[in-house]
PAMAR-513038 format. One line per 10 residues: number of its first residue (from 1); their letters; for each residue z, x, y of N, C-alpha, C. Coordinates in steps of 0.001 Angstrom, whole numbers, plus 500000, padded with zeros to 6 digits. Layout:
N
NUM) A) Z/X/Y/Z/X/Y/Z/X/Y | ...
***
This chain:
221
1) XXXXXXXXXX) 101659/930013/174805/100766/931117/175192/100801/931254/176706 | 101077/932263/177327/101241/932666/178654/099889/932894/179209 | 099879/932951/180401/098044/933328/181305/097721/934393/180809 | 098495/935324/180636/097863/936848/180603/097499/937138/179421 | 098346/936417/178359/097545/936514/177028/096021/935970/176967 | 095608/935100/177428/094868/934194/177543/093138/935488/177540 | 093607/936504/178664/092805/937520/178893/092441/938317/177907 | 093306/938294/176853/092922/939102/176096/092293/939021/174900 | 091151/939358/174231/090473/939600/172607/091304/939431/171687 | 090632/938035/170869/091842/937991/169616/091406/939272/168924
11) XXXXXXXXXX) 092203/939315/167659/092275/940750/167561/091033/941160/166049 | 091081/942526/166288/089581/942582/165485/088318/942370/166018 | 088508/941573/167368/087362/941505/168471/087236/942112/169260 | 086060/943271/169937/086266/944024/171015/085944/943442/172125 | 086271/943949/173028/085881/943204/174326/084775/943592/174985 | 083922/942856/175476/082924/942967/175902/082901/943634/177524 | 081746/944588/177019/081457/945524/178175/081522/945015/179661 | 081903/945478/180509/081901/944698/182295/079969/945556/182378 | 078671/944297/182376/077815/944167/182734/077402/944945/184536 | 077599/946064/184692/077493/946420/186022/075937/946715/186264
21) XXXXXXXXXX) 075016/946846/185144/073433/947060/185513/072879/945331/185613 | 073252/944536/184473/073126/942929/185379/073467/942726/186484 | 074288/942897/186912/075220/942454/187980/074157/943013/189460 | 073760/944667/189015/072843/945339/190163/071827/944279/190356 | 071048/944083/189152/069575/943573/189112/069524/942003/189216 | 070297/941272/189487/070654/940055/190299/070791/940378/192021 | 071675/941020/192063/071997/941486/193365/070405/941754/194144 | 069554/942529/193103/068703/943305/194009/067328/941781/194038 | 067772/941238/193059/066532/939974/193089/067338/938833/193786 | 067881/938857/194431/068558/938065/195506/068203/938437/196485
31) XXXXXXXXXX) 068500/939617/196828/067997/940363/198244/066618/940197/197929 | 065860/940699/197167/064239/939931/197443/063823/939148/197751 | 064467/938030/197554/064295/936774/197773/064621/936280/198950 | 065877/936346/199846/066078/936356/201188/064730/937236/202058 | 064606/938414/201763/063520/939041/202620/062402/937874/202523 | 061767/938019/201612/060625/937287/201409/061321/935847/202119 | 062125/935294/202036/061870/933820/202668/061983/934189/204092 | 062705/934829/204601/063297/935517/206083/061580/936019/206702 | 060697/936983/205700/059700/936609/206535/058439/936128/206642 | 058547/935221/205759/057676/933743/205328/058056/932979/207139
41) XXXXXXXXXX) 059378/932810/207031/059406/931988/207728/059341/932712/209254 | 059742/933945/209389/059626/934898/210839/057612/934885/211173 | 057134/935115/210538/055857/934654/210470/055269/933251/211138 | 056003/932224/210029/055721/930553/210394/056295/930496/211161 | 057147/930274/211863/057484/930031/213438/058516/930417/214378 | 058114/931521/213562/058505/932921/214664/059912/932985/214815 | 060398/934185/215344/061733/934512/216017/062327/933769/215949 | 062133/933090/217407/063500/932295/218182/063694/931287/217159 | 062671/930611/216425/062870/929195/216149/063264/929824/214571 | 063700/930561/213891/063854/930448/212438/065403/931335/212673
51) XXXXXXXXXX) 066826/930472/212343/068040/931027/212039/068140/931422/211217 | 069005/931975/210466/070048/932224/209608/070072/931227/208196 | 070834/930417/208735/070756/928954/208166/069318/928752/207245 | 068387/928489/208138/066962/928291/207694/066625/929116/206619 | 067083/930344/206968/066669/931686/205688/067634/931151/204319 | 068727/930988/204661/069761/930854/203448/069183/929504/202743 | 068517/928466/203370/068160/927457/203018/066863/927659/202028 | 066052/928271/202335/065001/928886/201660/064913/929320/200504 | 066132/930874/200606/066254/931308/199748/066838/931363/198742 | 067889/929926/199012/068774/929558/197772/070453/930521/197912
61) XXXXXXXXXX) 070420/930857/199213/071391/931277/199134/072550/931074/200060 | 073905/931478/200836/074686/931126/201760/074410/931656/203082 | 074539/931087/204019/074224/932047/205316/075191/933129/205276 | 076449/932952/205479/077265/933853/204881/076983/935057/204284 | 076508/934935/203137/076024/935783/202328/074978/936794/203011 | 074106/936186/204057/073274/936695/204692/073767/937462/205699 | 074998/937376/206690/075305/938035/207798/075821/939296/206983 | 077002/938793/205879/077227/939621/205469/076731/941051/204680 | 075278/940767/204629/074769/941575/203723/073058/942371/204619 | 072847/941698/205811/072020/942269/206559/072773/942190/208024
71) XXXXXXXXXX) 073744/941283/208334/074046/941016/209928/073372/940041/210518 | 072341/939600/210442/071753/938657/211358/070273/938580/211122 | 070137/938023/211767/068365/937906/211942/067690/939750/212152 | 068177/939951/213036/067986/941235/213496/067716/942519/212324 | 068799/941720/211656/069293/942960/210998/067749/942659/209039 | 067385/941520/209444/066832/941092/208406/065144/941369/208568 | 064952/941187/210176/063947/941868/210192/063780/943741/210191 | 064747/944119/210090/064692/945945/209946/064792/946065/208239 | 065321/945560/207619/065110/945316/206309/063482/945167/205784 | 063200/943740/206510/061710/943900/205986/060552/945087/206176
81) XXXXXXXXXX) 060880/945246/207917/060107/946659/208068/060044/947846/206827 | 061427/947762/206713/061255/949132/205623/061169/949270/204472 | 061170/947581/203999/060574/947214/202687/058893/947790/202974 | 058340/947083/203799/056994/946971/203959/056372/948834/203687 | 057690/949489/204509/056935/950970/204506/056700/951350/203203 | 057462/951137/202119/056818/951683/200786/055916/950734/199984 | 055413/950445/201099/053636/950343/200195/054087/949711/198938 | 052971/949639/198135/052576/948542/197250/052800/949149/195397 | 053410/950406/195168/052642/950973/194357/054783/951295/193764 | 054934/951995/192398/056115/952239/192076/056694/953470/193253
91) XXXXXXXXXX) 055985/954236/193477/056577/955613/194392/056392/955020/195257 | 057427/955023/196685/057514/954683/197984/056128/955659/198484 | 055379/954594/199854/054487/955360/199531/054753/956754/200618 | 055770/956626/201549/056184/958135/201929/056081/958722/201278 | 057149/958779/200184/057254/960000/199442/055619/960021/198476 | 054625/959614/198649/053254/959698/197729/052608/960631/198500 | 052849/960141/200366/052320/960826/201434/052787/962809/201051 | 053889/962795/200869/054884/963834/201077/054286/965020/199772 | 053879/964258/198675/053269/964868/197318/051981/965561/198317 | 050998/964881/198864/049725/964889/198633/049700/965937/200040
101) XXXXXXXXXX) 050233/966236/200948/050713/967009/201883/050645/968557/201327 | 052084/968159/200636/052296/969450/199832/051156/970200/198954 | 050477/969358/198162/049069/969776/197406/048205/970772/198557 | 047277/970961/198028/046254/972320/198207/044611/971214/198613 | 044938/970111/199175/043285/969382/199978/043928/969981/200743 | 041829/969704/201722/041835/970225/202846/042211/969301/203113 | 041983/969451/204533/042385/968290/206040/041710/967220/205223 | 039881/967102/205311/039699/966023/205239/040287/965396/204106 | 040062/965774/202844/040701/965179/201803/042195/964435/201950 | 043000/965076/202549/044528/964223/203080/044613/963249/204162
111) XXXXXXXXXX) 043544/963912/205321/043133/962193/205979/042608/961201/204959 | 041881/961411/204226/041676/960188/203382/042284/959618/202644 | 043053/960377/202060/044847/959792/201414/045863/959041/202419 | 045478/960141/203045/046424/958853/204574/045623/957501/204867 | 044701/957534/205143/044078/956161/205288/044484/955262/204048 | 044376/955626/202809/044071/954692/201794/045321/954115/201761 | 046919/955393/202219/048101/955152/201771/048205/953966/203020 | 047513/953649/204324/048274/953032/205348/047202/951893/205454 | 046114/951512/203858/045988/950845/204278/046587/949740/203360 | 047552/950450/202292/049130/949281/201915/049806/949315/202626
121) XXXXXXXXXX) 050368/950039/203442/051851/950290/204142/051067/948869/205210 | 050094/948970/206083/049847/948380/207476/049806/946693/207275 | 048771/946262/205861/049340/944832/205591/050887/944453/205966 | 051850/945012/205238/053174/945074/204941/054209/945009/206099 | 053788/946296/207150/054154/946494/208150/053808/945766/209887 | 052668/945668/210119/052019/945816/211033/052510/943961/211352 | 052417/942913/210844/052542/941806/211342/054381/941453/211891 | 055217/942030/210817/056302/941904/211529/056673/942867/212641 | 056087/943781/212446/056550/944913/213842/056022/943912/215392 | 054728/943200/214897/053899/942629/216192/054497/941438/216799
131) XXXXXXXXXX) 055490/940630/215014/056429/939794/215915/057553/940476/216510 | 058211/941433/216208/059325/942634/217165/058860/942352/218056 | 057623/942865/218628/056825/943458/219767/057178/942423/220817 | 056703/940960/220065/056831/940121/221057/058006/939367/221793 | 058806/939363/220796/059790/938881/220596/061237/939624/221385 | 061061/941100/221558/061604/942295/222230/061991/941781/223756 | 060890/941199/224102/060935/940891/225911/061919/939973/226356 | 062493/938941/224903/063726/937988/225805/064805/938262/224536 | 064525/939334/223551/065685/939472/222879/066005/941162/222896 | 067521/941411/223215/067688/942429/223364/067860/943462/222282
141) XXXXXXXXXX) 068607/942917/221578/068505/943509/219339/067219/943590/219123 | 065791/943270/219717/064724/943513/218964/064353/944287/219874 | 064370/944121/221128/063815/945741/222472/064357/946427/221802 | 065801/947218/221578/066241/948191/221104/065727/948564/219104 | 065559/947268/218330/065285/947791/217108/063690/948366/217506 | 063014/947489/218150/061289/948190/218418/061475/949811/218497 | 061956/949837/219687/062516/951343/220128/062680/952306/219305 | 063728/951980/218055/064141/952966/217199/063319/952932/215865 | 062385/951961/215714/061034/952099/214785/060062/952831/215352 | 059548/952882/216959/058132/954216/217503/059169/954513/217282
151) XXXXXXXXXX) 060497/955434/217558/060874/956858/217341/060242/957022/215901 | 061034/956268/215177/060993/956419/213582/059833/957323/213328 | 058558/956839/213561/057181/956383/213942/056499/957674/214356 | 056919/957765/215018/056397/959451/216125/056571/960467/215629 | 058118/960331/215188/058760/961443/214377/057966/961759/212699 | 057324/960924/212318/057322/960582/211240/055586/961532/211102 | 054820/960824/212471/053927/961587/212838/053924/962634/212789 | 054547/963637/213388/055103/964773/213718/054947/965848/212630 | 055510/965158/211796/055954/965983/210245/054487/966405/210059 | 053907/965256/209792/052409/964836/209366/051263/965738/210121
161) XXXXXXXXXX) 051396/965734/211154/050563/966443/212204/051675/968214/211650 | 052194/968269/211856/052755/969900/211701/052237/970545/209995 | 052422/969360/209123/051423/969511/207288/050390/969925/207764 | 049511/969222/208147/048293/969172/208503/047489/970352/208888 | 048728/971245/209404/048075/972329/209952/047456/973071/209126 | 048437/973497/207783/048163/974108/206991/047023/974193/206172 | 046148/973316/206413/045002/972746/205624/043796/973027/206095 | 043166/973722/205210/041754/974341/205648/040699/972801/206382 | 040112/973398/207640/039074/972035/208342/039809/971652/209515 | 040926/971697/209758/041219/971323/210820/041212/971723/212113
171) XXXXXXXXXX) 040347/971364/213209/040419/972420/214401/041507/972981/215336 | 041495/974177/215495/042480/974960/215676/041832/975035/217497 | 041747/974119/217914/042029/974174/219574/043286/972791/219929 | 043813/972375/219023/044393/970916/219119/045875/971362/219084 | 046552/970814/219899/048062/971450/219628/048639/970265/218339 | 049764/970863/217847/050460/969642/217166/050948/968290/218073 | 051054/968844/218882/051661/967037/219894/049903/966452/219627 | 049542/967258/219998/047815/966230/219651/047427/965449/218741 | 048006/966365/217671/047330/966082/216197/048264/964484/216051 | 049510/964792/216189/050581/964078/216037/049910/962520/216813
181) XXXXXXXXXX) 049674/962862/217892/049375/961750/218967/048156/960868/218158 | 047516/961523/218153/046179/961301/217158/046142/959981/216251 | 047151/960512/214846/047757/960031/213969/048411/958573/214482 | 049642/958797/215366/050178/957453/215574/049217/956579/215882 | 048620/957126/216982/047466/956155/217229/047068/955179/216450 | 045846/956404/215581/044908/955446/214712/045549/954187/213265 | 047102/954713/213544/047979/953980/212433/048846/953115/213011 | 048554/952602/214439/049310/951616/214912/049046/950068/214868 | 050706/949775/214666/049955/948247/214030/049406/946916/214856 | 048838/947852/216214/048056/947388/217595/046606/947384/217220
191) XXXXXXXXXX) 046374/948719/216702/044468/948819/215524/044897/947678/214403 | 045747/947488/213530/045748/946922/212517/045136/945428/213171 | 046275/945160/213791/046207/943826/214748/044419/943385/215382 | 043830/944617/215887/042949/944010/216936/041500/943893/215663 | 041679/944976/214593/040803/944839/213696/040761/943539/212362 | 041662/943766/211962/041835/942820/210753/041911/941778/211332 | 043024/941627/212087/043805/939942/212543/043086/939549/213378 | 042593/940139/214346/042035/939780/215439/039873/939309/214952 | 039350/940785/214574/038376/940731/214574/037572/939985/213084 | 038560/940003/212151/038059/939740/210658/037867/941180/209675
201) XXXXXXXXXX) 038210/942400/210264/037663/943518/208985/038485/943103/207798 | 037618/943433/207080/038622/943866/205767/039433/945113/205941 | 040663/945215/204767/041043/946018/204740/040605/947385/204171 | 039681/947286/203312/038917/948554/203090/038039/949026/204447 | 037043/948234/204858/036827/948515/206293/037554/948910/207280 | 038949/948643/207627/039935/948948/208407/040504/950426/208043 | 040460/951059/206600/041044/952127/205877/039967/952864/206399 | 038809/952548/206568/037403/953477/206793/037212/953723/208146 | 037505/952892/208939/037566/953377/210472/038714/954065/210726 | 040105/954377/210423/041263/955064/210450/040570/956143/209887
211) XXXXXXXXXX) 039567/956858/208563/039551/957625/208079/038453/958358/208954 | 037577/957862/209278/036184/958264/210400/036891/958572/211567 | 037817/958036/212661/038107/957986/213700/039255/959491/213632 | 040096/959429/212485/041307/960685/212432/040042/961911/212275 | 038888/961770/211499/037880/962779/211173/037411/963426/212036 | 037124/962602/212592/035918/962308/214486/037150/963526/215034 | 038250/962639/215273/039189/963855/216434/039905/965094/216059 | 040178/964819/214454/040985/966401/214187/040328/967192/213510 | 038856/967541/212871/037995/967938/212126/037062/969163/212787 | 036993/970088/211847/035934/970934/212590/034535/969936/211989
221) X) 033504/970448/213451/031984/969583/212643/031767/970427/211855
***
């Protein structure tokens, strides 16, 4: 019997299907698993001190495997960021934002959807952006990734503040750079930081001052 026979179904037997939806859903619970250990440990002791190595060690997997499939550390924390942005729920919660926009609430009613939506996204988000933040000043891959997350960020605002208009309640002396400005603000993960982490709110408390404070500035009384 030669190799190549070897490959083949005795006969009367079909050959079994090439598994390409297993194959995805390994793949994609692998990559879960690196994130999550990558920022378990970017968390526990930070940046500088957690490699590559350390992550692959964690997560049961090759470092290798890791450059190859995010690039680096760098590249593993922009991964998590944008895990974190879709929120907690099956619909990313952008695109939940993007539904509830489009709908027929007023202003206030969609500020309050925005609050509730950022106050999953900001758990998620807000602690690794703050290690970026810090971490930015002696590494140059994280100054520049910070950078291109506020764009992300602003821009993202933007959209949001230009929806917004359309919506009965909102005062019409405010330009859109305002409204926009507004928004980033009260959703930066600098409030998340000084309230929750810093001061003790809860996160429903934290959703309620984002929702009072966007009210307070873009609202007719």
């Amino acid at each position: 019997m030669n190799a190549a026979s070897m490959d083949l179904p005795a006969p009367g037997v079909k050959a079994r299907p090439y598994d390409a939806s297993g194959r995805r859903a390994e793949a994609a619970r692998t990559r879960e698993r690196v994130l999550e250990a990558a920022e378990r440990l970017f968390l526990a002791d930070g940046y500088a001190a957690t490699n590559v190595a350390a992550v692959a060690g964690a997560a049961g997997v090759s470092a290798e495997l890791i450059y190859k499939s995010f690039g680096g550390k760098a590249g593993l924390v922009r991964e998590i960021q944008r895990r974190g942005l879709l929120g907690a729920g099956p619909v990313p919660a952008p695109d939940r934002s993007d539904v509830v926009a489009a709908g027929t609430l007023d202003a206030r009613s969609l500020l309050r959807e925005w609050s509730r939506l950022a106050t999953e996204v900001a758990p998620r988000v807000s602690p690794i952006m703050l290690l970026v933040r810090s971490a930015a000043a002696t590494e140059r891959t994280l100054a520049t990734l910070l950078e291109e997350v506020a764009a992300e960020r602003l821009a993202r605002m933007a959209v949001n503040a230009q929806r917004l208009t359309a919506h009965a309640g909102l005062r019409r002396d405010l330009t859109v750079e305002q409204i926009r400005d507004v928004l980033w603000t009260y959703t930066s993960p600098e409030l998340y930081d000084l309230l929750v982490c810093q001061r003790g709110w809860s996160i429903e408390d934290y959703g309620e001052c984002l929702f009072r404070g966007m009210s307070g500035q873009l609202l007719e009384s």
